[in-house]
C-alpha distance (Angstrom), angle and dihedral (degrees) to the residues before:
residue distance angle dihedral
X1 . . .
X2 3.75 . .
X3 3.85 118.0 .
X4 3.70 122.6 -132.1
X5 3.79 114.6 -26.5
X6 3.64 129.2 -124.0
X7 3.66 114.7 -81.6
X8 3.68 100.0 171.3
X9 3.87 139.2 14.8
X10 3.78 146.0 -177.0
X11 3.87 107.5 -127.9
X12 4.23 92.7 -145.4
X13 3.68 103.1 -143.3
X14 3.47 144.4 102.5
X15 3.37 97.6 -159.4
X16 3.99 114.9 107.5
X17 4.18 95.9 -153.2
X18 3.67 88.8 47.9
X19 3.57 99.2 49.2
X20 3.89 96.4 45.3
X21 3.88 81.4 52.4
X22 3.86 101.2 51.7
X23 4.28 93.0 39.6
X24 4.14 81.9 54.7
X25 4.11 88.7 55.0
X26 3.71 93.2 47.8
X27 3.63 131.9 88.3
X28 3.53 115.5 -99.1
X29 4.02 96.5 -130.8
X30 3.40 84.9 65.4
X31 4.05 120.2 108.1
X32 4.04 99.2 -134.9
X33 3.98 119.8 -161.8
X34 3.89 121.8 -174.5
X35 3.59 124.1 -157.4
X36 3.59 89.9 -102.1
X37 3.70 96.4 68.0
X38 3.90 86.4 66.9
X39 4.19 96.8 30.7
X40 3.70 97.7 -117.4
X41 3.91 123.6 170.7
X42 3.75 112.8 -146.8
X43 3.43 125.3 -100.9
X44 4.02 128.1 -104.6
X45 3.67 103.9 -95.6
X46 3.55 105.2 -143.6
X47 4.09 100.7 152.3
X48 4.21 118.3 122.2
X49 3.78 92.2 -132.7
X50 3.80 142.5 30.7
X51 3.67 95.4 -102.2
X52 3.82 89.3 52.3
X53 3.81 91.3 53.0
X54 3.63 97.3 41.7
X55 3.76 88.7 53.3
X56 4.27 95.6 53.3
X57 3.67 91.7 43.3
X58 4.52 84.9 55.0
X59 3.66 94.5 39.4
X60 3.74 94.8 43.5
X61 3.75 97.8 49.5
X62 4.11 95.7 35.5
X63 3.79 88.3 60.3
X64 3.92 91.4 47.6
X65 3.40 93.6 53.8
X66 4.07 97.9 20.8
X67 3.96 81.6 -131.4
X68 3.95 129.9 129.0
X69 3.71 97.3 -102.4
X70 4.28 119.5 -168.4
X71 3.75 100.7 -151.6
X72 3.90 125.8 -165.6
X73 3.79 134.9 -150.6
X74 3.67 120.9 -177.6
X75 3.76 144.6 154.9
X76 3.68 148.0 143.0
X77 3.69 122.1 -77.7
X78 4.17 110.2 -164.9
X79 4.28 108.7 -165.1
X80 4.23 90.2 -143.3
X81 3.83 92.3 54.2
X82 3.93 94.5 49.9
X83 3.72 95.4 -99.1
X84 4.23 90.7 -47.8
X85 2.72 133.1 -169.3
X86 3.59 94.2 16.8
X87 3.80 113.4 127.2
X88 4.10 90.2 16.6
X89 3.85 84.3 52.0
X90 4.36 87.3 131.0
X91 3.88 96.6 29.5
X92 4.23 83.1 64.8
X93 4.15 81.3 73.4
X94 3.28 91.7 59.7
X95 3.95 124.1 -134.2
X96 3.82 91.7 -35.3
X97 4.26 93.3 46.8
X98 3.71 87.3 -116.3
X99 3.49 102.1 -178.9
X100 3.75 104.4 -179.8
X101 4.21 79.7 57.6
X102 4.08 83.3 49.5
X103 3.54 92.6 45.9
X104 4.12 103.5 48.1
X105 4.56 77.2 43.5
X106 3.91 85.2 68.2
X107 3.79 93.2 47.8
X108 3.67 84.9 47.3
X109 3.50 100.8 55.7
X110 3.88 86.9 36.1
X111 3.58 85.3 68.7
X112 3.29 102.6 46.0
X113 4.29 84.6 56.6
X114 3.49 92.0 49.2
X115 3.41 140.7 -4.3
X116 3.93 107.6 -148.1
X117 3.78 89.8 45.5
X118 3.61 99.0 121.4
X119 4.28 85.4 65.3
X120 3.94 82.8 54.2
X121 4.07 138.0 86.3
X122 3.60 88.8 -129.1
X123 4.50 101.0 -173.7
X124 3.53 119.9 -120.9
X125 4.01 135.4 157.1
X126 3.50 138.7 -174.1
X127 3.76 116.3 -121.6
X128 4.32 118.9 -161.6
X129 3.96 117.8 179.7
X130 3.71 113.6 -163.9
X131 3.35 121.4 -157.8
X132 3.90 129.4 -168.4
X133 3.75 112.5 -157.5
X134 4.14 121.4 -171.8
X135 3.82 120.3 178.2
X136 3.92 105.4 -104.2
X137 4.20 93.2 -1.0
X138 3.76 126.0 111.8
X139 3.78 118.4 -81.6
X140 4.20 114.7 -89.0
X141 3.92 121.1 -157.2
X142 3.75 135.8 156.6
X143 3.85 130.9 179.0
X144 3.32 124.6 -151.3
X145 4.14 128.7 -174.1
X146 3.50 136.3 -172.8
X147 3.91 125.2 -168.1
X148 4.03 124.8 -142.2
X149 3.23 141.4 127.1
X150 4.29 138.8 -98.6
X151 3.66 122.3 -96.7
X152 3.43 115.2 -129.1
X153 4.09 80.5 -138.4
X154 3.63 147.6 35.4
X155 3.50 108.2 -91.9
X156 3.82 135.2 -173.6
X157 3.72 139.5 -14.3
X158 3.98 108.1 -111.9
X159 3.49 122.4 96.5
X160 3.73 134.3 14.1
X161 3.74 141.9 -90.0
X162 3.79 116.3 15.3
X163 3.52 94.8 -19.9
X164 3.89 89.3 116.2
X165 3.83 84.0 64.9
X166 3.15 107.3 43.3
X167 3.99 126.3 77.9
X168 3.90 118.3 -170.7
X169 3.98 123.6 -127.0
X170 3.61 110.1 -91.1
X171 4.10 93.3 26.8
X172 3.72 134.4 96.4
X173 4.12 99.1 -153.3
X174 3.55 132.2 48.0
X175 3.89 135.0 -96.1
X176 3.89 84.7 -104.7
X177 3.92 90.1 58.8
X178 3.87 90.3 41.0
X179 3.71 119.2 101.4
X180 3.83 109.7 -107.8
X181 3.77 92.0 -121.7
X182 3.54 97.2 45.6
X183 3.67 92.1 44.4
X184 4.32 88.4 52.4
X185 3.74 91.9 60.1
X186 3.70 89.9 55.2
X187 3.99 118.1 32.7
X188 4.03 134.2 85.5
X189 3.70 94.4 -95.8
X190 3.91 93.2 58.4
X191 4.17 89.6 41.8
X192 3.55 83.2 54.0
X193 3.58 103.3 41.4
X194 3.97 84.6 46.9
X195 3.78 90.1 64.0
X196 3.97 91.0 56.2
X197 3.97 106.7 26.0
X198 4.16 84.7 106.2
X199 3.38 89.9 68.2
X200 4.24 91.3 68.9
């Protein structure tokens, strides 16, 4: 039987997209802090993986604020360039997360693969690890995937990220043209967060 549920969380992140995303997955009895209410920088991220990050970024910010924090790593994984950029999703935007700059950096190195790739499905998916971290309580974390494809342009305003890049299997437009609530039933952090919404 599960103990006592969660009745209120730190979201650990700093970033603004990510946080609006993760407050829209969780219930709305639940008392939500963000790292801003209690001025915390974010931690280096040093892990090899997304689960790895996701976890320093919980523990990190649940011991600063000796909260339950739900943590998320995510990125973009793209099959031609090895799985890139992955892990270093954010650190494509340079110090200032510029993610147009991260965006036209993936076209770049696109073309550098393969010169006719914009006339190609070239695979991609976004990858989010959750994790759930409780002073003294056993370790929660969830992955959750989705598989598309690359645009071979920037497309749409909604969302965050490289969601203007990035068009899911089965869809014609990308997650940047996609309503936000349509595009929260579908993407990795809602498979993820399905895998741990018992927990609240």
């Amino acid at each position: 039987m599960l103990k006592k549920k969660i009745t209120e969380i730190l979201i650990g992140t700093n970033n603004l997209g990510k946080l609006r995303e993760i407050k829209d997955l969780l219930p709305k009895n639940l008392k939500i802090y963000s790292t801003s209410d209690f001025k915390m920088k974010s931690p280096t991220e040093n892990g090899k993986s997304f689960e790895e990050n996701s976890l320093i970024k919980a523990k990190y910010f649940s011991k600063k604020s000796k909260m339950a924090c739900l943590s998320d790593d995510s990125g973009l994984e793209i099959d031609i360039l090895g799985g890139a950029p992955g892990i270093y999703s954010a650190r494509w935007g340079g110090a200032k997360g510029d993610f147009v700059k991260a965006m036209n950096r993936v076209f770049k190195e696109l073309n550098k693969k393969d010169k006719k790739w914009k006339k190609k499905k070239i695979k991609a998916r976004f990858v989010c690890a959750l994790t759930i971290y409780r002073p003294n309580k056993k370790i929660i974390t969830s992955i959750g995937k989705i598989e598309g494809f690359i645009s071979p342009f920037i497309k749409g305003k909604n969302g965050f990220g490289y969601d203007p890049i990035f068009i899911p299997t089965g869809k014609k437009i990308t997650f940047g043209e996609i309503k936000a609530y349509q595009k929260y039933k579908i993407d990795h952090r809602f498979k993820a967060f399905k895998k741990i919404k018992k927990f609240f």
